[in-house]
C-alpha positions as CSV (number, residue, x, y, z in Angstrom):
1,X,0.0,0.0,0.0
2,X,1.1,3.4,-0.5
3,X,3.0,5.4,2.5
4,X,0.5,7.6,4.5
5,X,1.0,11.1,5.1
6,X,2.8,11.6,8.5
7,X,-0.2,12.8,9.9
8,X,-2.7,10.3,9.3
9,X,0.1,7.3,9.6
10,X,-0.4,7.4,13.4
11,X,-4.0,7.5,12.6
12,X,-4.0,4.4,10.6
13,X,-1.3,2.5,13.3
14,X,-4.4,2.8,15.8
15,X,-6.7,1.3,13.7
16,X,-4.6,-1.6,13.3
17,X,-4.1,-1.9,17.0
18,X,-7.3,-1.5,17.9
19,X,-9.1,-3.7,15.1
20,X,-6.9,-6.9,14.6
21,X,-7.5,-9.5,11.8
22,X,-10.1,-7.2,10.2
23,X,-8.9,-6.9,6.7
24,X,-11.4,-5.1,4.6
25,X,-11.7,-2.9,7.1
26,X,-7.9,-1.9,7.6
27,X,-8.3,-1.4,3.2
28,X,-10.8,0.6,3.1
29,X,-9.5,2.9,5.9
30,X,-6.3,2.9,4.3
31,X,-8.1,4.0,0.6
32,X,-9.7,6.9,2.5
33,X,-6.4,7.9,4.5
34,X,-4.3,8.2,1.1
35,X,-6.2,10.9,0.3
36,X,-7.0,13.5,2.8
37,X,-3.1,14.4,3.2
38,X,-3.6,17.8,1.0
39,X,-6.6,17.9,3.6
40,X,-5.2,17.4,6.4
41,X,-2.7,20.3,5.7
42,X,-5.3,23.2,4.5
43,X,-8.0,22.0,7.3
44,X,-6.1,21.5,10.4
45,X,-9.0,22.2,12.5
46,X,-9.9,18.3,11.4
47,X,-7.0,16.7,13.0
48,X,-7.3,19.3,16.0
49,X,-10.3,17.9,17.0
50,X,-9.9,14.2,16.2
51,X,-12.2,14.2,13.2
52,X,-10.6,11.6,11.8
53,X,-10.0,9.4,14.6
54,X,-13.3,9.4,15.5
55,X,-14.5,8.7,12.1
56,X,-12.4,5.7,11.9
57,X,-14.4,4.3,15.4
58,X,-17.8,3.1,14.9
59,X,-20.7,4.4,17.2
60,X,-22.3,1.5,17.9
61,X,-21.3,-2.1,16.9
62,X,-23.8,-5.1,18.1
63,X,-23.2,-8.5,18.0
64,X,-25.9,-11.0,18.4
65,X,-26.7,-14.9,18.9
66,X,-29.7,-15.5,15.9
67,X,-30.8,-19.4,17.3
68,X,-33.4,-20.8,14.7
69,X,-34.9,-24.2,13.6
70,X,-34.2,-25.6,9.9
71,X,-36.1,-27.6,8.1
72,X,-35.5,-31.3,10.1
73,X,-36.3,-29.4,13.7
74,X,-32.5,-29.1,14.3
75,X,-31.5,-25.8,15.9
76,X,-29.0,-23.8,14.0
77,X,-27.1,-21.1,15.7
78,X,-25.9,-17.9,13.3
79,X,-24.4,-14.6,14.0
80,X,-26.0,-11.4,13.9
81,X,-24.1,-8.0,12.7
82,X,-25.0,-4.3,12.8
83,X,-22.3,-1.9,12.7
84,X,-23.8,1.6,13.4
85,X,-20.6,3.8,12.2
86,X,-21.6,7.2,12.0
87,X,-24.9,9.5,12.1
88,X,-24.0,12.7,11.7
89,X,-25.3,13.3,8.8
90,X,-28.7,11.5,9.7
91,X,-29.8,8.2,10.5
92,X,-27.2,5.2,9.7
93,X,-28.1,4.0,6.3
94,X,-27.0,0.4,5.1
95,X,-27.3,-2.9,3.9
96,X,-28.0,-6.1,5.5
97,X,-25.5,-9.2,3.7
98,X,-25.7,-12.9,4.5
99,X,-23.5,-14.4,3.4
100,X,-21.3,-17.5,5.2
101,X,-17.9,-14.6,4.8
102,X,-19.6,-12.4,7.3
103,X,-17.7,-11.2,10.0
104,X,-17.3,-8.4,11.8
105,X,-14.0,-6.8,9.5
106,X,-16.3,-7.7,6.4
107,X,-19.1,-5.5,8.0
108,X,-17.4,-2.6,9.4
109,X,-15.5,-2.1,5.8
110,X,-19.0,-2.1,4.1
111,X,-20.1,0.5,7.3
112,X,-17.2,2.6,6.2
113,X,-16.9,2.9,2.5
114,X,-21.4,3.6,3.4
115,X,-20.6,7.0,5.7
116,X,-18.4,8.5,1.9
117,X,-21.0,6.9,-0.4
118,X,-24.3,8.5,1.6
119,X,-22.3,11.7,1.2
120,X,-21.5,12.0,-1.7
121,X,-25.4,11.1,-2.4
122,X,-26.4,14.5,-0.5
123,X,-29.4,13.1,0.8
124,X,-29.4,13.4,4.9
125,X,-28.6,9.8,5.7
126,X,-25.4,8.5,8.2
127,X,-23.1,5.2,7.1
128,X,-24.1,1.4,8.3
129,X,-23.7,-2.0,7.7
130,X,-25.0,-5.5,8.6
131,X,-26.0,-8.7,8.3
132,X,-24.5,-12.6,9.4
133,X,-22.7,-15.5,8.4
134,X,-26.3,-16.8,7.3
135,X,-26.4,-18.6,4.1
136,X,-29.6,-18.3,2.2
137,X,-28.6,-20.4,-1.1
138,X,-29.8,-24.0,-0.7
139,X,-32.5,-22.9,2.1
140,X,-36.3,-23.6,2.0
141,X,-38.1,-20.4,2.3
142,X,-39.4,-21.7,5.2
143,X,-35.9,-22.0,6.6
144,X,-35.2,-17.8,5.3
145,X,-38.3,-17.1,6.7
146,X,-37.3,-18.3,10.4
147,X,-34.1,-17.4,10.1
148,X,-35.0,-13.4,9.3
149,X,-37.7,-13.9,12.1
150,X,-34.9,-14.6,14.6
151,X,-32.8,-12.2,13.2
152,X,-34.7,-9.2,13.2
153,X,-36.2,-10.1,16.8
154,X,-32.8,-9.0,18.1
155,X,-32.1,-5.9,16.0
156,X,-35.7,-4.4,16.0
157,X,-34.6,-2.8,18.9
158,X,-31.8,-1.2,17.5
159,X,-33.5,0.3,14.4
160,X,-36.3,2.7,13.4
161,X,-36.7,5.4,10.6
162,X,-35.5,8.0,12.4
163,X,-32.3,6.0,13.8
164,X,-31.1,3.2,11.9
165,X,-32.3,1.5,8.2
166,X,-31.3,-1.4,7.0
167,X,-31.7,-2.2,3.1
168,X,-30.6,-5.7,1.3
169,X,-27.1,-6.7,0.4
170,X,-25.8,-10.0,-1.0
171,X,-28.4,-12.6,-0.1
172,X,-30.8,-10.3,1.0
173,X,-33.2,-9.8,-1.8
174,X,-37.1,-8.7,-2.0
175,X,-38.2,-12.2,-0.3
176,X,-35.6,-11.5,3.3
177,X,-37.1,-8.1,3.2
178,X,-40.3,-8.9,3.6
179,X,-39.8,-11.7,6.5
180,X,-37.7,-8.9,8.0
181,X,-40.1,-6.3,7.4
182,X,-43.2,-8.8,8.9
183,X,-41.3,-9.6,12.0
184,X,-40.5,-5.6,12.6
185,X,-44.1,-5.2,12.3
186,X,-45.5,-8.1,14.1
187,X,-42.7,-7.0,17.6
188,X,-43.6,-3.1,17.6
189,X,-47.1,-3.2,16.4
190,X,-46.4,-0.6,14.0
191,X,-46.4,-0.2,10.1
192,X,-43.6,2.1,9.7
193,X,-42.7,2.0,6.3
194,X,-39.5,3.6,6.7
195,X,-37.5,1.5,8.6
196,X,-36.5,-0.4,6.0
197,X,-35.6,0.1,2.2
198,X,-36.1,-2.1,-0.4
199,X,-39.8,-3.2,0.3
200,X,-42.1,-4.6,-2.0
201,X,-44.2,-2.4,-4.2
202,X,-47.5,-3.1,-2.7
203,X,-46.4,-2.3,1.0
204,X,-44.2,0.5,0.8
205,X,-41.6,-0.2,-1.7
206,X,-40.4,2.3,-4.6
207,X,-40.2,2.0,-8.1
208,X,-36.3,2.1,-9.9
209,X,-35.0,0.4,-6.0
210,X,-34.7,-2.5,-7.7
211,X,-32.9,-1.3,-10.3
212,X,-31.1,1.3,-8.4
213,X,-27.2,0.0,-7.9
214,X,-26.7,-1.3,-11.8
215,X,-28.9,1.6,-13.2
216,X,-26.7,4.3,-11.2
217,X,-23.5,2.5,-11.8
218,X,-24.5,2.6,-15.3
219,X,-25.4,7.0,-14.7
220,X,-22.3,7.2,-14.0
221,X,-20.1,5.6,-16.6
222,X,-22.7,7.4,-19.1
223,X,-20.8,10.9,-17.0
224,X,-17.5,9.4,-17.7
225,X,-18.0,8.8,-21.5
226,X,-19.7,12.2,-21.7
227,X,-17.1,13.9,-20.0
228,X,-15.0,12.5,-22.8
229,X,-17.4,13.2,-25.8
230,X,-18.3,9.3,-26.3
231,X,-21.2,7.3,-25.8
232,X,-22.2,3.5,-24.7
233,X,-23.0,2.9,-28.3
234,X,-21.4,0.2,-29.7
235,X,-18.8,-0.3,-26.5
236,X,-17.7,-4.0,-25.3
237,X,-18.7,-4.5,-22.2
238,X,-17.7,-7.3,-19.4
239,X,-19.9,-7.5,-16.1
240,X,-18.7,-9.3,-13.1
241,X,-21.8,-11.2,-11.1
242,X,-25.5,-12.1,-12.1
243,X,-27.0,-10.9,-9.0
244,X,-29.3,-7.9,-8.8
245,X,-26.8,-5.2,-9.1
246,X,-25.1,-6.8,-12.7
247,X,-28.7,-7.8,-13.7
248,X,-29.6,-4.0,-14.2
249,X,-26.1,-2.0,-15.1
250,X,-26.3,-5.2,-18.1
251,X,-30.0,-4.1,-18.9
252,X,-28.9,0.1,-18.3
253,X,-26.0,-0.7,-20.9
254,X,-28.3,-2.7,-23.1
255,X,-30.6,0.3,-23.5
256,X,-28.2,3.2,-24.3
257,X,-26.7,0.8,-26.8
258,X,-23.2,-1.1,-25.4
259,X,-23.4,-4.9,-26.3
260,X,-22.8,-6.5,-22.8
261,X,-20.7,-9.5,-24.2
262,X,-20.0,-11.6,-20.5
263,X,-21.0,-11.7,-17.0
264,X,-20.1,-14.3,-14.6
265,X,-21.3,-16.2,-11.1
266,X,-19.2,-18.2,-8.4
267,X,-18.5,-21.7,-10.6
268,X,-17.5,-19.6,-13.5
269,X,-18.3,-16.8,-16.7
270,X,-20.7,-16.7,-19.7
271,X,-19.2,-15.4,-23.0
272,X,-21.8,-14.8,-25.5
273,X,-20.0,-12.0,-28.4
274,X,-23.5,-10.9,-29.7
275,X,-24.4,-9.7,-26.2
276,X,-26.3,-11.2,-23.2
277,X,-29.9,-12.0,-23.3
278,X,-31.2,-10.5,-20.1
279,X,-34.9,-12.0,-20.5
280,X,-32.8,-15.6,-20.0
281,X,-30.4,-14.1,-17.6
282,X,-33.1,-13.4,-15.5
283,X,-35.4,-16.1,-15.7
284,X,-32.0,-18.3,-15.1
285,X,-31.4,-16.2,-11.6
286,X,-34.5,-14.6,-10.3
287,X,-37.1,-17.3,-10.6
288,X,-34.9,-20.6,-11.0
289,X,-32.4,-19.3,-8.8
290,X,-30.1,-21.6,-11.0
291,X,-26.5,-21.5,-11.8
292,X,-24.9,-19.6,-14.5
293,X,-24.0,-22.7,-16.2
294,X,-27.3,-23.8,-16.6
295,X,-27.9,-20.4,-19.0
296,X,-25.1,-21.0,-21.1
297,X,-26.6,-24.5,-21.8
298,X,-30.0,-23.1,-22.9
299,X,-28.7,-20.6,-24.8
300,X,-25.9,-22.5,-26.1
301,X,-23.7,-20.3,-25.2
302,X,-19.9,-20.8,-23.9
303,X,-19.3,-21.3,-20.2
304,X,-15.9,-20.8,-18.8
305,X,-15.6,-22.9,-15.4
306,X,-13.2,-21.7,-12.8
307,X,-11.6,-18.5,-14.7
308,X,-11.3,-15.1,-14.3
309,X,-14.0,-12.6,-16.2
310,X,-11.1,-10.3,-17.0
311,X,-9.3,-12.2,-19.5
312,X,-12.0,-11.3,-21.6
313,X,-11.4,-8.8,-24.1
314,X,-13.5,-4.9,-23.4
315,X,-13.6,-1.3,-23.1
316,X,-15.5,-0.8,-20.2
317,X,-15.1,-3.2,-17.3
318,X,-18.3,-3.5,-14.3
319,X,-17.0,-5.5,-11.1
320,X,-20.4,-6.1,-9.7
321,X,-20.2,-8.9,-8.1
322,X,-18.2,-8.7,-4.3
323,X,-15.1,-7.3,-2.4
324,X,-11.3,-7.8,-4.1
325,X,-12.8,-9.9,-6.7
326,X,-10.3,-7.8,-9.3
327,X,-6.5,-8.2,-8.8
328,X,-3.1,-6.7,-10.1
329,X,-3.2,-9.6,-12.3
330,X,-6.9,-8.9,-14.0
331,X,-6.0,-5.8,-13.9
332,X,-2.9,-5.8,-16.3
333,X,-5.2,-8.5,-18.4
334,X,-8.0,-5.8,-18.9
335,X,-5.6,-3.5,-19.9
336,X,-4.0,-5.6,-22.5
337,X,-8.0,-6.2,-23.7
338,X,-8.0,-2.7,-24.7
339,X,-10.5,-1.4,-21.6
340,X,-10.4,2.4,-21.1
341,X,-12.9,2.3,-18.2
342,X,-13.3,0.6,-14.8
343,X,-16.5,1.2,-12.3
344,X,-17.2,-0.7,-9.4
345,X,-20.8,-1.5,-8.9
346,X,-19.9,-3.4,-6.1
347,X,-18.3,-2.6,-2.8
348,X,-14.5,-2.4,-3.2
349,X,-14.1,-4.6,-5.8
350,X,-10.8,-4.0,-7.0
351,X,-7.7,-4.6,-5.0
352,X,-5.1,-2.0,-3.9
353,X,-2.9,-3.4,-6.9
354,X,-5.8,-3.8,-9.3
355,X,-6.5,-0.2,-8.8
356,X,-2.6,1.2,-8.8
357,X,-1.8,-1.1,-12.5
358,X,-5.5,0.5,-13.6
359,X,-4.2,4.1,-12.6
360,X,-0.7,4.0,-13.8
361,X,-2.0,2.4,-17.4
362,X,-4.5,5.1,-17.8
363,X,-7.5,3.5,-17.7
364,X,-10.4,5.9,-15.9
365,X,-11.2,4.2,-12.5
366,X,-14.6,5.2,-10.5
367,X,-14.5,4.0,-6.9
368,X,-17.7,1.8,-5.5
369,X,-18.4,4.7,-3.4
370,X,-19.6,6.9,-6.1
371,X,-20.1,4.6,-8.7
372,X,-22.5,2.5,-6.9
373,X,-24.1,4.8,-4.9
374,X,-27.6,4.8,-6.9
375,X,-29.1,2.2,-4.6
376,X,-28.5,3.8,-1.6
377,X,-29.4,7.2,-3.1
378,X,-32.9,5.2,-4.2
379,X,-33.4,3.9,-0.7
380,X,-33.6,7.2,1.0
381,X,-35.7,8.2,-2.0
382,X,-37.7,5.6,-0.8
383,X,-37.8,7.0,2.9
384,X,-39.1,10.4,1.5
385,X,-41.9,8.8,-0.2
386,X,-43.0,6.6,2.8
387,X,-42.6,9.6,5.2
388,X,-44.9,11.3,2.6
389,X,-46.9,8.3,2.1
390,X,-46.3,9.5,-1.1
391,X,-45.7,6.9,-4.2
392,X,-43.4,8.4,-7.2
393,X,-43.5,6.9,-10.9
394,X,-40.7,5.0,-12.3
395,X,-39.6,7.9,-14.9
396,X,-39.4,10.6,-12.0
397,X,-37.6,8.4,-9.3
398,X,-35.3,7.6,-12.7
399,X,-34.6,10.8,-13.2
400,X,-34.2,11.7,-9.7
401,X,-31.6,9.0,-9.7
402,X,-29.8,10.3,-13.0
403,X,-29.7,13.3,-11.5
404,X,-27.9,12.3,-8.5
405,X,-25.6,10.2,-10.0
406,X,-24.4,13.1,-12.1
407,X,-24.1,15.6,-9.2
408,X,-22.0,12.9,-7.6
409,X,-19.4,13.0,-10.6
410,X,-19.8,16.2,-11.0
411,X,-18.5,16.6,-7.0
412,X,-15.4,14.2,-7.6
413,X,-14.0,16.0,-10.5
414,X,-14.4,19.2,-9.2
415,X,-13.4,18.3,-5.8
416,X,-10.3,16.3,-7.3
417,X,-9.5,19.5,-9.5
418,X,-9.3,21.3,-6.2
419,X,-7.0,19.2,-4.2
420,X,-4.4,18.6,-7.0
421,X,-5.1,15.5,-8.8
422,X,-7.4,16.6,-11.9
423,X,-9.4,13.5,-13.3
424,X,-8.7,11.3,-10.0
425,X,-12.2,10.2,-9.3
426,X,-10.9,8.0,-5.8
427,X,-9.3,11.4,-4.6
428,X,-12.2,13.5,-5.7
429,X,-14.8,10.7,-4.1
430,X,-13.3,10.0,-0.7
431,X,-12.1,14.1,-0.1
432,X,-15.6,15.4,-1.1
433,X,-17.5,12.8,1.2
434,X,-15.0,13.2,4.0
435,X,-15.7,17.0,3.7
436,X,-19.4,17.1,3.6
437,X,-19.5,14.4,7.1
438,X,-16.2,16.1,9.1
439,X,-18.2,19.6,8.7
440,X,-21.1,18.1,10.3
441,X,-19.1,16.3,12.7
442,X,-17.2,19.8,13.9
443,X,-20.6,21.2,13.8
444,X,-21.9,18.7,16.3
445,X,-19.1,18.8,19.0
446,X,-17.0,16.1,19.9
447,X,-19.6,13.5,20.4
């Protein structure tokens, strides 16, 4: 990793001390500390009052037993996660993942890059993170259902709309919100709507949410190309994943006319040169729930077992599958494919090296934090409307989100520009989102 500024080394030492074995989270600390040194030196009044210290600490993390019956009455014992980092911005705002890799270091990195990525969203909402080493794939729904039943009966009484709301994450879809959302309900006695995002239409969900994380990712490579004078038409395209998020930046890219030519799962990648079909894609992942492989069979399509996505030949890369699932050695492989362009639409993504060889070849890199903050911008988009009990149409909540993701490229450039490193989207993300929520935190007192 690259040396630290003196003056934030000491800061990142404690870290270490105090948070042993956690590795995402020491990496995404360490992303954000590389570039605050130019703001360290024209802001002292940040390290005078241990901004950044205190940012680095989390407000509140809970850790919970979450005991539940499977399917042949055996009683399985899982660990529950919420990581409440940092509200001064609003209530903590963040996704729930379960996923057997869950563990504390996994959740507080996602809490961390969410305090920057809220932010940079300007919406009034505070960083969080959690879920548990749950893991939904090969479970009845009967087994998710108990198993979000148990869950949320620990952390209902941690949450609420004006204090802490949860959204969905890997393995937390439209089905674990509702269970989750029920058993809120069915403890407090309350419909309130905004205490979690991501709900169903027909009880208090919003239109674009869905689509939300691909679609913005999507926003804000359309920025990038634009800033450039080019367009999606006609550009090679490789998405990592098949989940939710890679569903809809493949259908987002699809529409403005790039030809999305391989995405990938856990066993392996799909290569099919005259573009995805999305219809199958779907059908293959969000009603079968099947593996990837099983698309490339009924489309007759090539499936690569076991590889990496990146050997495949693009201009414009999408990691949207999970953390440091691009290395130094995809990296140098996409560049030699001829890709210009590198957005996460997941969180972190790309390794330390990936994003260094990425840098020093040129290629445009846009950091998870603002390139992926379109779902989180749509889930306090839909807060407003429950708090309204208000219900927005798809094209105005879509151009709400466009919006957004525009004035969030438009802050890193201009806040990059500022601090010496013109074009630097990481810089321009994690100095402008650092700003916004060490203001408010000076504002507040030391608290």
């Amino acid at each position: 990793m690259p040396v630290l500024d003196e003056k934030l080394a000491d800061t990142y030492a404690e870290v270490l001390r105090r948070n042993p074995g956690e590795t995402e989270f020491h990496q995404s600390v360490h992303e954000v500390l590389d570039s605050l040194g130019p703001v360290v030196a024209k802001h002292p009044e940040y390290t005078d009052a241990a901004v950044i210290n205190r940012l680095c600490e989390p407000e509140r993390q809970i850790i919970f037993r979450v005991p539940w019956v499977d399917d042949r009455g055996t009683v399985q014992i899982n660990r529950g996660f919420r990581v409440e980092f940092n509200s001064a911005l609003g209530p903590y705002k963040g996704g729930l993942r379960f996923h057997p890799t869950v563990y504390l270091g996994i959740v507080k990195f996602l809490g961390f890059e969410q305090i920057f990525k809220n932010a940079l969203t300007g919406m009034p909402i505070g960083g969080g993170k959690g879920g548990s080493d749950f893991d939904p794939k090969g479970r009845s729904d009967g087994e998710v259902m108990r198993f979000c039943q148990a869950y949320m009966t620990e952390l209902y009484r941690h949450i609420g709309e004006y204090t802490d709301v949860p959204a969905g994450d890997i393995g937390v879809g439209g089905r674990e919100i509702g269970y989750l959302f029920g058993q809120y309900k069915r403890i407090t006695n309350r419909y309130e709507s905004g205490v979690l995002t991501g709900k169903g239409l027909a009880w208090g969900g919003s239109l674009v949410r869905k689509e939300a994380t691909g679609y913005g990712t999507v926003f804000f490579v359309e920025e990038i190309l634009r800033h450039r004078q080019d367009s999606f038409e006609g550009k090679r395209v490789v998405v990592s994943g098949s989940g939710n998020v890679a569903m809809y930046a493949i259908e987002r890219v699809q529409q403005l006319g790039g030809i999305v030519v391989a995405c990938s799962d856990s066993g392996g990648y799909v290569v099919e040169e005259k573009g995805i079909d999305l219809d199958e894609l779907k059908h293959t992942k969000e009603i079968r729930r099947a593996r990837l492989s099983e698309y490339a069979d009924a489309r007759s399509a090539a499936f690569v077992e076991g590889r990496s996505i990146w050997e495949v030949p693009c201009d414009i890369a999408l990691p949207c599958a999970t953390q440091n699932e691009l290395n130094g050695h995809d990296a140098a492989q996409l560049v030699a494919g001829g890709c210009t362009i590198v957005a996460e639409g997941a969180n972190m993504p790309c390794t330390p090296e990936a994003v260094r060889v990425l840098t020093d070849a040129g290629v445009v890199f846009a950091p998870g934090k603002a390139a992926n903050a379109g779902g989180v911008a749509t889930s306090a988009l839909e807060m407003q409307q429950n708090a309204s009990r208000d219900s927005w149409s798809f094209e105005y909540t879509q151009d709400r989100l466009g919006s957004i993701m525009r004035g969030i490229h438009d802050r890193c450039l201009e806040t990059a520009d500022e601090y010496g490193a013109p074009g630097n989207y990481v810089v321009g993300a994690n100095i402008a989102g650092f700003i916004k929520v060490a203001d408010a935190m000076l504002a507040l007192g030391v608290i």
